[in-house]
N, C-alpha and C positions, 0 to 999 in steps of 0.2 A: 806295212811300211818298212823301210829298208833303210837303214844309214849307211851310206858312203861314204869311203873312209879313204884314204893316202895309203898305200902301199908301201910307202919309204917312212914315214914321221908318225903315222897312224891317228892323223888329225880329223878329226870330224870335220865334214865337207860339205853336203846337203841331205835330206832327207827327200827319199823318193817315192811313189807310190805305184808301185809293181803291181801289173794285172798278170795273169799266167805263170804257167811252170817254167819256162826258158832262162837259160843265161843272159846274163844285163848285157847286152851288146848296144842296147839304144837306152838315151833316158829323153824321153819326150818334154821338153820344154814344160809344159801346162801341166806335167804331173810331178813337178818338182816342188815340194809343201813348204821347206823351211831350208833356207841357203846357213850354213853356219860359218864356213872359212873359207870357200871357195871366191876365187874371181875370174872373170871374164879377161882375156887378153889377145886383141885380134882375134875373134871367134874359136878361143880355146877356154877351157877351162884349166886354170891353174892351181896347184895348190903352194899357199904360202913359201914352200919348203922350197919351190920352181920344179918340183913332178907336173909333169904334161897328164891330165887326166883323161882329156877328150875335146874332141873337134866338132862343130857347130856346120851342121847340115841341114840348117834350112829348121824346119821344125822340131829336130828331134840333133841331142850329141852323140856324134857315134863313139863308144868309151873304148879305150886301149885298152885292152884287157888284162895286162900284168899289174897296171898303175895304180889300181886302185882293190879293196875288198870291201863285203859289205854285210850286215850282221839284219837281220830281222826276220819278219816271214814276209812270204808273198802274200798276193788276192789271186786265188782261182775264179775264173769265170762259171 
């Protein structure tokens, strides 16, 4: 599991749950376990602070990549 974090304010934002070695470039809707500060805004993900975290692509948010950090381990397949 993985906490995603704000890049600017370093606010806890949701908890994700990472399959594979790769860079978080997607966080797939349905593997997202626990929302803590994040909101939804026109198909954005905001953080409180107004950091743009990521844009809403259908089933999965495609995340900006400087916007955010994120601390845990992955799940290897």
């Amino acid at each position: 599991m993985l906490i995603i974090k704000c890049a600017a304010c370093k606010t806890k934002l949701f908890r994700y749950d990472k399959i594979g070695p790769g860079e978080v470039l997607r966080c797939h809707k349905d593997r997202i376990k626990k929302v803590f500060e994040a909101a939804k805004d026109d198909d954005r993900i905001i953080c409180p602070c107004g950091n743009k975290i990521g844009i809403s692509k259908g089933s999965f948010y495609k995340m900006i990549g400087k916007a955010f950090t994120y601390s845990g381990t992955k799940r290897n397949k």
